[in-house]
Residue, then its C-alpha position, 0 to 999 in steps of 0.5 A: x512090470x510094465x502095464x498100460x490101457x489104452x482109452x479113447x478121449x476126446x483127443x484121440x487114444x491114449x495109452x496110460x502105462x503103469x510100473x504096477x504102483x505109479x503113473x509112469x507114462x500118458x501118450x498120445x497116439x500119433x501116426x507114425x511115432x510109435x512108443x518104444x520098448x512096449x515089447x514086454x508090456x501086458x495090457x492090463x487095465x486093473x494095474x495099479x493106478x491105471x482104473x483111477x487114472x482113467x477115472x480122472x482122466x474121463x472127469x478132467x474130459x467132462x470139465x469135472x476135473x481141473x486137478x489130478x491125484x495120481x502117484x507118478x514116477x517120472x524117469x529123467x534128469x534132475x534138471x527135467x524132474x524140476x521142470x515138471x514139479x514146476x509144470x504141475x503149478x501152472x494153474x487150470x485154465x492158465x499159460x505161463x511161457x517157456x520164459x516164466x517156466x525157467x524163472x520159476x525153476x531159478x534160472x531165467x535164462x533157461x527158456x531152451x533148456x526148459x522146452x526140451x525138458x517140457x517136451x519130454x514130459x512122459x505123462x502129458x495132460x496130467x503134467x500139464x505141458x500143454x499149458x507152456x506156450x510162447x512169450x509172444x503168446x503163441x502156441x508152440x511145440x507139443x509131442x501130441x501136435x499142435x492142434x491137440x494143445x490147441x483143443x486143451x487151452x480152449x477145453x480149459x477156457x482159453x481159446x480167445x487168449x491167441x488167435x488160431x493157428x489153423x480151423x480143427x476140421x478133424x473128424x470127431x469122435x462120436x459123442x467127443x464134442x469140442x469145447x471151441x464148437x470144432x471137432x476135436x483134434x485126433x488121428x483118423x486111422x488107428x495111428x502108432x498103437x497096437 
């Protein structure tokens, strides 16, 4: 059984999916990247984890939560199951690099290897790969755009570590303020969900 929800957040949709007793899947809702197989999908946001993953995801959102606590179930490779053990240790509010990241899983010269397993991350804000930036301290690759990462570090009270990319001028959703003072980041048309 394969369920989802989608929520809106203060980044744009967010479809949760759920196998009916684990988190098993967070996407961000980007146009023109639609998510694969949700042919045989049900729409139910009453299965499994899904009322209280949408609960810490509203507290995380408000600043109430730095933590999540949800059963996951992450398919990939043993290499990338590691990476993401490791990703959940990454602290609130803090960055390593994708060079910090590879020596923490015992192989420091893994940096490459590690972004792609970061990269294909399936449940995104609660496996924080948001917070794996560049070793020079820059912002670098995120599945959900970089202006998403960026609104996340500065949720997480880290705008001034580095210097913006680019100004968030994104219509914001009513009510969704941005924690750097902008509007948050987030597809103006309805983008790849259904």
């Amino acid at each position: 059984m394969n369920a989802y929800v989608i929520v809106d957040s203060p980044i744009g949709r967010l479809l949760l999916r759920t196998d009916g007793v684990s988190l098993t899947g967070l996407y961000m809702d980007v146009p023109g990247r639609p998510i694969r197989g949700m042919n045989d999908w049900q729409e139910d946001p009453t299965a499994g984890p899904l009322p209280e993953a949408v609960r810490q995801l509203e507290e995380y959102f408000a600043g109430k939560r730095r933590d999540f606590d949800l059963p996951l179930h992450l398919d990939g490779t043993e290499f990338q199951q590691r990476v993401w053990r490791v990703l959940t240790e990454i602290p609130y509010g803090e960055t390593w690099s994708y060079g910090d990241l590879a020596k923490r899983i015992g192989n420091p010269n893994a940096s490459r290897a590690v972004g792609l397993a970061n990269g294909r991350n399936p449940v995104s804000i609660v496996v924080p790969c948001h917070r794996v930036i560049g070793a020079d301290g820059s912002l670098t690759g995120y599945g959900g755009g970089l202006q998403r990462k960026q609104w996340l570090l500065a949720h997480e009270g880290l705008q001034g570590r580095q210097r913006p990319l680019f100004e968030i001028s994104v219509p914001a959703n009513p009510g969704a303020p941005s924690p750097s003072g902008g509007s948050p980041p987030h597809a103006a048309d309805r983008g790849s969900f259904p």
